[in-house]
N, C-alpha and C positions, 0 to 999 in steps of 0.2 A: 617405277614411273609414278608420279605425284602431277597434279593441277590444282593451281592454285588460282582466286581470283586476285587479279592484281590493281593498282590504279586507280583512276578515277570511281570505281565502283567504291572500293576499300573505303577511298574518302568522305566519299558520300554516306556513305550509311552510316560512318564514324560522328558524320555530322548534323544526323537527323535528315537528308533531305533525300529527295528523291532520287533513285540511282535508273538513267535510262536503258542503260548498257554494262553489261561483263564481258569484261577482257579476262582470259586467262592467260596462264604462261605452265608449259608443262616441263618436271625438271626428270630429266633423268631418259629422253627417250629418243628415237633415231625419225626419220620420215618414214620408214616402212613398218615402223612400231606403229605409226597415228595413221598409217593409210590400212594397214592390218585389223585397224580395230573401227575401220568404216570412216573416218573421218575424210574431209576431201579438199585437198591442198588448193590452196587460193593463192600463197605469197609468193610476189618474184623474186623481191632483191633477200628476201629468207623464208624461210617454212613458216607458213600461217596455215590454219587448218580449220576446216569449220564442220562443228559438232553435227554427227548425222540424224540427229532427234530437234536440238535447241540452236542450231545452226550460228550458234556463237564460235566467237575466235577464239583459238587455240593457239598460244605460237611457242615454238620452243624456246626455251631458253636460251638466251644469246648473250654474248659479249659484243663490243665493237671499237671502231679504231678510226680516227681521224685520218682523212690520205690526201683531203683537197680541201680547199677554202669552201663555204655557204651549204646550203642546207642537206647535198646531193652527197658530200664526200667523205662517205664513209664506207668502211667493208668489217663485214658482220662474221661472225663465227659462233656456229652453234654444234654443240657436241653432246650426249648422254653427263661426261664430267662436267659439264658448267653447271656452277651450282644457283640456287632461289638469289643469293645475296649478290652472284656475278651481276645477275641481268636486274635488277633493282639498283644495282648504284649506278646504274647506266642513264636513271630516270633525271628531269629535272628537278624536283623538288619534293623535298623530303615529306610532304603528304599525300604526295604521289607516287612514294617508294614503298608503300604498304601494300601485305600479302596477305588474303584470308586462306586459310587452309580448308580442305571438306570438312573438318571436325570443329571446323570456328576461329582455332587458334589466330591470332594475330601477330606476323609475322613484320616486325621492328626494327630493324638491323642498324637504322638512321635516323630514330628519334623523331620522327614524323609523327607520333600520339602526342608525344609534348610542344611542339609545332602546333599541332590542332590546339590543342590547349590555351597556347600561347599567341594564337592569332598569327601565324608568323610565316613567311614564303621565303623558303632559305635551300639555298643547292644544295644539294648532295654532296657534289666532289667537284673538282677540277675540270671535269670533262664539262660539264656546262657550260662553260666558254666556245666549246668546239659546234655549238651548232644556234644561230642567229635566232631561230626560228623560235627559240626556250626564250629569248627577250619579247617577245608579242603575245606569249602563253604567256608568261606571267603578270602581264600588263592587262589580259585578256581574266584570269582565274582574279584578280582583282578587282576588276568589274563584277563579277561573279560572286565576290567573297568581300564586299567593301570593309566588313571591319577588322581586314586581316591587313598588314602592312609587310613593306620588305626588309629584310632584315640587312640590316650595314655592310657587311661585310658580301652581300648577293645585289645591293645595289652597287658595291664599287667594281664588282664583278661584270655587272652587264656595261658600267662606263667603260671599264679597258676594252669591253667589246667594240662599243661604239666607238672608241678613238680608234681603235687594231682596224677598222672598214670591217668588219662582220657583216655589218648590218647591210653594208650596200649589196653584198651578194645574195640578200633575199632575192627569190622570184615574187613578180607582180603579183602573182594567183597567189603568191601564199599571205601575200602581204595584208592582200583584200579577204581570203577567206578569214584569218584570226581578227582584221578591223572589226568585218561585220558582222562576225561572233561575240565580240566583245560588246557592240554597240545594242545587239539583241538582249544583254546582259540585265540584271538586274540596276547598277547604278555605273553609267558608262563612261562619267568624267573620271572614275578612277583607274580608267584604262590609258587615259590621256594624261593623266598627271602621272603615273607611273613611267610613259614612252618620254612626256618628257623630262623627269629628274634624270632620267640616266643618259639625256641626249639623243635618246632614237625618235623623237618625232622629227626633228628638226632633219634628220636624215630622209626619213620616209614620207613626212606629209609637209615638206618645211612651208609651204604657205598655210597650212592652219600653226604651226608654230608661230608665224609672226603676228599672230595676234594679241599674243598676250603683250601684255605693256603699251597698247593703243588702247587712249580713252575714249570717253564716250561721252552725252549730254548727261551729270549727275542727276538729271529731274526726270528721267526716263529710262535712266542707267543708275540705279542705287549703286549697282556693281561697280559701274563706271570702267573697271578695263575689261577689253573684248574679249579674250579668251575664257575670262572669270565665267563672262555671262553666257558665252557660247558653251560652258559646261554647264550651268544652269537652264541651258535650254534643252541639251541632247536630254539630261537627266531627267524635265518636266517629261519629253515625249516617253521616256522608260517608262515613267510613273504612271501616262496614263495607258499604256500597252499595245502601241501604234508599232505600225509594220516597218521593215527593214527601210525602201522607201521613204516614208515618212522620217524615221530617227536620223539618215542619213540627208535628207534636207535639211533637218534642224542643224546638224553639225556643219553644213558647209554653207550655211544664209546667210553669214556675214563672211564670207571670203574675202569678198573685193577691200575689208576696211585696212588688211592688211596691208595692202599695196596702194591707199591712198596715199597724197601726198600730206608730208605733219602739216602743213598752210590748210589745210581743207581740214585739220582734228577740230573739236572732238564730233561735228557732226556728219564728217564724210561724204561732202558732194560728190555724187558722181559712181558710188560705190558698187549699186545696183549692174551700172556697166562692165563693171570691171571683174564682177564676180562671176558670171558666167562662162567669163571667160577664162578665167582660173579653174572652176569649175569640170570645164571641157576636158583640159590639158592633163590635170588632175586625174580623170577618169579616165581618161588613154592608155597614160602612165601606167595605172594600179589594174586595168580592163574592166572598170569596175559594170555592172550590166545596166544596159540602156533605161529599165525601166527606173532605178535609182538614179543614174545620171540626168534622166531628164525631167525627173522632179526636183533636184535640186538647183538646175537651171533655170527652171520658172521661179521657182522658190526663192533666189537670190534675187531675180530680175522684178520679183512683184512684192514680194512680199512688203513693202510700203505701202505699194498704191492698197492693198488688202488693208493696211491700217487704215490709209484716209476716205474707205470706201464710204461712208456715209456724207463725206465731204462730195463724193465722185460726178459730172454729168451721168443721163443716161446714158448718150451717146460713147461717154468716154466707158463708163462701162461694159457698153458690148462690145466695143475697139479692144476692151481686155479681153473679154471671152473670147477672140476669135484670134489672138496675138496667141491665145493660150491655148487654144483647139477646144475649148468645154463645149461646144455645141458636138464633137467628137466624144469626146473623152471627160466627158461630167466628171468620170469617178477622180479621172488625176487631177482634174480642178480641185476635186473637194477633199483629197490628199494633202492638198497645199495651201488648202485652208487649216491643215489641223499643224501643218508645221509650222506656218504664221503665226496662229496662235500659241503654239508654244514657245516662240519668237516674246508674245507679248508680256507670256505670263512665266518663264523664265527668267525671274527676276528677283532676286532681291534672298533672303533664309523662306523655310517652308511658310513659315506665316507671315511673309510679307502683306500687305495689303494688295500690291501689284497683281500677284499668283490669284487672287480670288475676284480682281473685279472683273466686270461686267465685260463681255466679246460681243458685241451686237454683229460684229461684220460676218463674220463665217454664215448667221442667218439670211442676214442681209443681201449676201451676193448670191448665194445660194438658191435665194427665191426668185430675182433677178435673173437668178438663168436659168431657172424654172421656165419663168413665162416669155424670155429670148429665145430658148429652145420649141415652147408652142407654135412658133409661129411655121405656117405652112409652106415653107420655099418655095417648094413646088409650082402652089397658086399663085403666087408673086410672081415665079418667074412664067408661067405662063397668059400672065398679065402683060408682061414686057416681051413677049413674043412681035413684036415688032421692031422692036429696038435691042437686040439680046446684050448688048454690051452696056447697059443700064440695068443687067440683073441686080450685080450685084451688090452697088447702090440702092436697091430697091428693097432687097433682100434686107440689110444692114438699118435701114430705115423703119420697115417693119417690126425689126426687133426694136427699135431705140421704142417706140411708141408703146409694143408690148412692155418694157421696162417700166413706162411712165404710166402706165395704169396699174399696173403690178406694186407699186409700190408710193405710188399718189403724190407722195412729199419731195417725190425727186426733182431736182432743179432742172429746167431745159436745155 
């Protein structure tokens, strides 16, 4: 009986970075070997076992076998004679097919150290075709690893997939869990340029596919096509290390430009409407959770008026706040400030001049609903204790006036 760490770990350390997790794989042993020796069986669809000290996984070593289409159809066999190299070439990609032994050894079998070496994300075997889910991991470990690319021969791989329908037998949940792990990623456009060279975005997210090739105004858009900048924007919010939420506004704020009509290019009347509501359908589709759906909701539907907030009435500004719930929910107002902004400054290479100028508005409104949220409802409405159906006119009035001291220069 041997344990080896396998995977993710092996790569990590290979590569200097931090390793959060060990996976083991144990070769040569039965379920009543690993329950005999304390450990304590967790896995359904095969024996996984967790250490009764470091309560890490344990699993044995397995072989497996294709029996149905998408990510479910598979049937596992594990026995004492399956060897370290069976259950390694089972993995997706050969820097993931590495084994460290207890004595250090590094165990190689698929050239995964010269992969590392060479920057490179390349299958293992054949079997990689047999499960969808290895095309969103490695669009995902790309994000994760931007100056690694895919190699030719594993890109033409994951396209027969996408043409074979692999990819539509993803489930929603898995589809959304690797998006928004990859979106968490260190640079997240290359999770999106990977989905789509090989055709899978277009499959799984097609309305953020149709962005790309719709232009934009060149003197606000250096990028000029949407999709460009829409990578340029997810990737600002990576950089500055904003929450799932947030990155996930940034990437769906220009939805609606997709399904504009070309007579409305390059400046998209109307787009603000339209993206919400792709937005919605989108988030159904994938289940994506409320609390990211419905910032990115706002985010698509405001994110202008956030630009021309220094242009804005008072009035018309607390008619946002109250469109948007901030006198509720300050914090997701001011979440959707930070994806605007990276809306604005998503622009152009790192040293653009765009990326570094001035954002007055995120202050701007911010202080604004500062002193709209001072204001005492309450005493308002018991002012209006005679007329109750004029509260809320009263109310909304109150705020406009707190605006208009709060910030002096504002027009009436």
């Amino acid at each position: 009986m041997q344990a080896y760490v396998v995977g993710g770990a092996v790569r990590d350390e290979l590569l200097g970075l931090a390793v959060q997790d060990h996976d083991w794989v144990v070769v040569g042993a039965t379920p009543d070997d690993m329950i005999a020796k304390g450990f304590r069986p967790v896995g359904k669809d095969f024996p996984v076992f967790l250490h009764p000290d470091t309560h890490e996984e344990y699993a044995l070593a397995r072989t497996e076998r294709k029996t149905a289409p998408g990510y479910h159809g598979f049937v596992f066999h594990t026995a004492p004679d399956v060897k370290l190299e069976d259950d390694l070439i089972r993995r997706d990609l050969t820097i993931n097919a590495m084994a460290r032994a207890e004595d250090g050894t590094i165990v190689d079998p698929y050239g995964g150290l010269q992969d590392l070496r060479d920057r490179v994300f390349r299958h293992v075997s054949p079997a990689f075709a047999e499960d969808p889910v290895r095309i969103l991991r490695v669009a995902r470990f790309a994000a994760r690893l931007p100056d690694f690319t895919v190699a030719d021969t594993t890109l033409a791989l994951m396209r027969q997939m996408v043409d074979a329908g692999e990819v539509d037998a993803l489930v929603p949940e898995r589809v959304w869990q690797e998006l928004s792990r990859g979106l968490m990623e260190q640079k997240p456009s290359r999770m999106l340029a990977v989905l789509r060279d090989c055709g899978a975005l277009a499959r799984i997210l097609p309305e953020l596919d149709a962005l790309w090739g719709v232009p934009q105004p060149p003197l606000h858009h250096p990028e000029v096509d949407t999709g460009v900048h829409m990578m340029l924007v997810i990737d600002y919010a990576a950089e500055r290390g904003y929450d799932l939420p947030v990155r996930f506004a940034a990437l769906m704020h220009d939805l609606g430009k997709g399904a504009t009509p070309p007579e409305h290019w390059p400046k998209h009347h109307g787009h603000e409407g339209i993206g919400p509501r792709l937005i919605t359908d989108l988030c159904k589709r994938l289940r994506v959770p409320a609390e990211c759906r419905d910032l990115a909701v706002m985010t698509a539907r405001e994110h202008g008026n956030v630009s021309r907030a220094l242009e804005l009435r008072a009035n018309t500004l607390v008619t946002l706040f109250e469109r948007c719930d901030g006198f509720r929910k300050p914090q997701r107002f001011a979440q959707m400030l930070l994806a605007s902004e990276c809306d604005a400054r998503g622009r152009g290479d790192e040293n653009h001049e765009l990326r570094h100028r001035d954002y007055p508005q995120a202050a701007y409104l911010l202080r604004a609903l500062d002193a709209a949220r001072g204001v005492n409802a309450g005493e308002v409405a018991a002012r209006c204790a005679e007329n109750r159906a004029r509260i809320p006119e009263a109310v909304h009035a109150a705020r406009v006036s707190a605006v208009k001291a709060a910030l002096h220069d504002v027009r009436d």
